[in-house]
N, C-alpha and C positions, 0 to 999 in steps of 0.2 A: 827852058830849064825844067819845067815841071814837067811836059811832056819825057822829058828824056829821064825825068826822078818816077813819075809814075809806070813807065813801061820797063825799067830796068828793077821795080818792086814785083813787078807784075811776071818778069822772068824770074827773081829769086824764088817767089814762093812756089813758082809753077815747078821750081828745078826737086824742091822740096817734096812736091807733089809728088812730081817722077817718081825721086828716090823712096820713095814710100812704098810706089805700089811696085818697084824694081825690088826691093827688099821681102815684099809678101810671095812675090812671083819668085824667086828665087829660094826662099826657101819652104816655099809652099810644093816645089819642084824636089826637092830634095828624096832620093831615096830610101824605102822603107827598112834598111839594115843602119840606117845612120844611129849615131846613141842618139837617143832623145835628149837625154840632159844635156849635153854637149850645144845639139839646136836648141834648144830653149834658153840658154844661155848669149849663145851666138844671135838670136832674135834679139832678144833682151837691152843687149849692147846696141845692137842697131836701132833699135828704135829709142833708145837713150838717144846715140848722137843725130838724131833725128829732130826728135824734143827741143835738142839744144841747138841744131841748125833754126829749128821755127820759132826758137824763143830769141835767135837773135834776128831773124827776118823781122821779129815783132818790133823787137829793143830800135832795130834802125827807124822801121815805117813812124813808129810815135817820135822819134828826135827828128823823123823831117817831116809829122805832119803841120806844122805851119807852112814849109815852103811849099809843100804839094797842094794845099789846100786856102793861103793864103790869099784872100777876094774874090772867093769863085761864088763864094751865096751871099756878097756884100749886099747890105739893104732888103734883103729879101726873110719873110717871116716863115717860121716855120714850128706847127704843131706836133709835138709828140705822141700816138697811142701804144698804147701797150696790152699785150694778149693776157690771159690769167697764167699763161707759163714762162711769160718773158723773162729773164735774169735780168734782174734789178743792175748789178754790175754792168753789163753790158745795154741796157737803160744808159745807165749814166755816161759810158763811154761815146754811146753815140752820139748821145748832147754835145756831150765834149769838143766832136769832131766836128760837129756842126758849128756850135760857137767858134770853133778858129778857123772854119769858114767864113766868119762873117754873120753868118746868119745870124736873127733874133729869136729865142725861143716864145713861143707865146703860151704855153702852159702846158701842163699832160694830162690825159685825156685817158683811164687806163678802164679797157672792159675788162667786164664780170665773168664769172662762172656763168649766170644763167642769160648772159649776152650770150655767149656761144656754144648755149645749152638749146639745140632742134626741140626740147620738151617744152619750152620758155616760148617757141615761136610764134604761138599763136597772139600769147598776153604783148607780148615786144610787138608784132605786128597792129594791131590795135591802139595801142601805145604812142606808134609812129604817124598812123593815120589820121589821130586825134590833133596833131599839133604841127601843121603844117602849116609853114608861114606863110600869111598875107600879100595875096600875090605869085605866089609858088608852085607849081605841079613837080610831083614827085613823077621821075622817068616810067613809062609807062611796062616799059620789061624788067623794070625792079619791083619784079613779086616774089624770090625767096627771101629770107630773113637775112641774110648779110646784107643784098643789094639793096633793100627795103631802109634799113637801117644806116647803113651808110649813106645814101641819098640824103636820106633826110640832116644828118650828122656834118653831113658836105653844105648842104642849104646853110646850114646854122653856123660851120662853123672856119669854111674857105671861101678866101675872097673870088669873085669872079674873076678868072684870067683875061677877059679881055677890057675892064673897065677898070677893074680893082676894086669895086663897090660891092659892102656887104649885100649878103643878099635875105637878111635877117635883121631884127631892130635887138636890140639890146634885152627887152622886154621877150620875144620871143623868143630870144636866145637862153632869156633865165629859164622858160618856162621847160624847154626841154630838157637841157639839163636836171632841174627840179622832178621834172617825171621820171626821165630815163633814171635818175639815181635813186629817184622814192621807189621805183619799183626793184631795184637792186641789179640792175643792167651797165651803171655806169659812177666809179670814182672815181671825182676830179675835183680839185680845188680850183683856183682862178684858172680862167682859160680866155683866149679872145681871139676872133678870127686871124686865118696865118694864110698867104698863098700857097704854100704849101705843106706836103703834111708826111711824116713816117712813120710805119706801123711796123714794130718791134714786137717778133714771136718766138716764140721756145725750139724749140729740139722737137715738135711733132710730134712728141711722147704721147699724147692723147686726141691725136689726128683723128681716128678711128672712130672716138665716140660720140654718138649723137651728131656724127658729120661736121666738128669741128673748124677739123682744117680747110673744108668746102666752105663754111659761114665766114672765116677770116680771110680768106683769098676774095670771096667777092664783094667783102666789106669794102676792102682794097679796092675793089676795082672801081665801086661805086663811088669811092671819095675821089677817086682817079677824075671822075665824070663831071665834078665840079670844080676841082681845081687846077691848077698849072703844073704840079711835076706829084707822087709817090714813087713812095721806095718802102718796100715791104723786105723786112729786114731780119734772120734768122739764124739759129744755129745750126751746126748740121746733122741730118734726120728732117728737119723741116721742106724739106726738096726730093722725101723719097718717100716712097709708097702713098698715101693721105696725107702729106703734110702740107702745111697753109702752100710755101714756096710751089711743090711739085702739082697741085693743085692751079695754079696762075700757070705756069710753065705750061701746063697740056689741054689748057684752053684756048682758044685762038683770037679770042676778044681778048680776053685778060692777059694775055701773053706780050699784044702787042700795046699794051695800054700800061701795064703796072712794072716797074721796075725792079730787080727780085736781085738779093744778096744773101749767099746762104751759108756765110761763115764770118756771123757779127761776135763770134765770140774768141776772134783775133783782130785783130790792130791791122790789117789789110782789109778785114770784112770792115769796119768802123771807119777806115777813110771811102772807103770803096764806096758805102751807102752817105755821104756827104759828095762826092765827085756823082752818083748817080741821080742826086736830084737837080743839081747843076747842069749834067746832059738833058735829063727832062726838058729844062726851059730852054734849050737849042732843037726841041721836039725828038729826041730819040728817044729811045727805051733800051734797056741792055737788060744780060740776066748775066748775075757776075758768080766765081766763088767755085765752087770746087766738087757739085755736087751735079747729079742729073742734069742735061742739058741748058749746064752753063753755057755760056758763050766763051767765055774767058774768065780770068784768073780777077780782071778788075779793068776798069776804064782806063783804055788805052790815052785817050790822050782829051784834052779841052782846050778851045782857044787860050790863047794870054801867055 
């Protein structure tokens, strides 16, 4: 049943999709004596009943995500971050989707401006290297400031996938925290290590500066390296030009490592990124959602 609820959401939205870009093509085609009012009008309406086809593609996906999403992260913990451009909204929608997976939230975890400020990266780098846990080597090709940072963040704050043993004591876990936030790189209130972990980013709107959207994708990938599944989770823009999403997507490490949804700010994107960590722990990776070199529309299908 689920399979056959998730791949016939996965046609609706996609159908959605079509008519969208059948509607631009079509009247983006139109010839240069038409009245203008007339097509501006006639757009107008169509992309009304557009709105209101994806407002009810939405209305369906949340009345059945329990059924779609019911046991699939039973038992399984999972941390929140969030970028300086995330919508709080869609923050909270994805917990949502997570909790009626099953899942446990273990806390949120939200970077700063001068986390994924390149002007910040020397202090952050120094920062990270000062507080490495006892026993720990930070990955040795984690030398730019995402990877740098999320390594260590991973150390501290993901369980090992193969034992499930923290790999940090309590004490050093305060201590980073205590720094990363004394120096203005990281607010969080109670957090505690999670197997898994998903990073929730904006619309790409300031992909461009200071290399952004390059520090969030490999942040991603770095948390990727120490725990059991990510899902890096966005609006759309986030998947085009510099943004965190299309950044992972044209890497080929981070592509095949980090899981990418690039339309969390619908109710397809927000089950899609709870069904994407779920695949994780069965070892695949997908890039879902509607944007540059998606694969699809949303995860085709999961045991159960």
């Amino acid at each position: 049943m689920r399979r056959l609820v998730v791949s016939l959401i996965a046609i609706f939205v996609a159908l959605v999709v079509g008519a969208a870009v059948g509607v631009a093509v079509r009247f983006g085609a139109a010839g240069d004596g038409e009245d203008l009012a007339r097509r501006n009008d006639d757009l107008s309406a169509a992309n009304g009943r557009l709105e209101r086809q994806a407002g009810a593609a939405d209305d369906f996906i949340a009345r059945s995500a329990g059924r779609i999403l019911g046991g699939t992260l039973t038992d399984r913990t999972v941390l929140v971050f969030t970028t300086p451009d995330a919508d709080a909204a869609d923050v909270d929608a994805v917990t949502a989707a997570l909790t009626t997976a099953g899942a446990k939230i273990t806390g949120r975890v939200s970077l700063t401006d001068a986390f994924v400020d390149a002007g910040q990266g020397d202090r952050l780098r120094t920062a990270v290297t000062n507080m490495i846990p006892a026993g720990a080597q930070l990955r040795t090709e984690a030398v730019d400031q995402g990877s740098l940072a999320g390594d260590l963040v991973g150390l501290a704050f993901l369980t090992d996938p193969g034992t499930g043993a923290e790999r940090a004591t309590g004490q050093e876990r305060g201590l980073i925290v205590d720094t990363l936030r004394g120096g203005g790189f990281l607010a969080t209130d109670t957090a505690t290590p999670a197997q898994l972990a998903v990073v929730v980013t904006g619309a790409g709107a300031r992909a461009d500066q200071d290399g952004q959207g390059s520090i969030v994708a490999h942040f991603a990938g770095a948390l990727r390296g120490r725990g059991a599944g990510v899902v890096l989770a966005g609006r759309p823009g986030s998947s085009d030009g510099s943004g965190p999403i299309a950044q992972v997507r044209r890497d080929g490490r981070l592509d095949a490592a980090v899981t990418t949804v690039d339309n969390v700010d619908r109710e397809i994107g927000r089950v899609t990124t709870a069904l994407g960590l779920a695949e994780q722990l069965g070892g695949k990776t997908g890039h879902y959602g509607t944007g540059p070199e998606a694969t699809s529309v949303s995860v085709a299908a999961l045991p159960g």
